[in-house]
N, C-alpha and C positions, 0 to 999 in steps of 0.2 A: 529138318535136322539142324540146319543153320541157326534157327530162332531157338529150340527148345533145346539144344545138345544132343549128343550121342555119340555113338562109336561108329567110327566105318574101317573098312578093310582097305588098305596101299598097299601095291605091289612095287618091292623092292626085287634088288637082284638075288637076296636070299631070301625069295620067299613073300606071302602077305604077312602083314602089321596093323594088328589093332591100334587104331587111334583114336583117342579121345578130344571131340570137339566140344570144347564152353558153351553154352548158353549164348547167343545174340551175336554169335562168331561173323562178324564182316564180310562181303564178298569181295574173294583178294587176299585176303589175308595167307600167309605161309607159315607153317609150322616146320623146324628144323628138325629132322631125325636123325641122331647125332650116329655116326658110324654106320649107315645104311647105304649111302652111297657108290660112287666110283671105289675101285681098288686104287691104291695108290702104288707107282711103279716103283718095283722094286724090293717092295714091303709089303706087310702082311693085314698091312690098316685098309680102312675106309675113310673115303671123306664123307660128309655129312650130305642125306638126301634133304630138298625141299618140297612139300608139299603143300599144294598151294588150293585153295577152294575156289570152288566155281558153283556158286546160288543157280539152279536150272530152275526158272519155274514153271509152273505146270499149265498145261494148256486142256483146251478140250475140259472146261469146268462143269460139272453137274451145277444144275439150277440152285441147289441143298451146297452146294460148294460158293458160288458164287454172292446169295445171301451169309453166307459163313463170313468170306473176305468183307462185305460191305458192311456187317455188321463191326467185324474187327478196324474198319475204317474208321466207324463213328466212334469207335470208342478210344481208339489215337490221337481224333482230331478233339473228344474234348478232356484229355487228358492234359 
């Protein structure tokens, strides 16, 4: 998802929120969702939630997975 983009689902306090990740999205990286947040005392606003990524990679590779990755190696290194 990190490398190619997509949508994932965040759970806020009202609710899940489709979110849109870019292409080549960093690990680390935080998107601000503006009015998702805490309630703010007193009043009827939100502050803004962060949502932050975390790259999981994947373990347990099939053979046909592992030739995938080392293919995509060599074609990094002679790019």
């Amino acid at each position: 998802m990190a490398v190619l983009g997509g949508e994932v689902q965040v759970p806020t306090l009202k609710g899940k929120l489709a979110l849109k990740i870019p292409p080549e999205t960093q690990n680390g990286r935080a998107f601000r969702l503006a009015g998702q947040g805490m309630p703010h005392l007193g009043d009827s606003s939100h502050g803004d939630l962060l949502a932050k990524v975390s790259v999981i990679l994947p373990t347990k590779l099939s053979e046909e997975e592992k030739k995938l990755f080392e293919r995509l190696g060599q074609l990094r290194s002679n790019s």
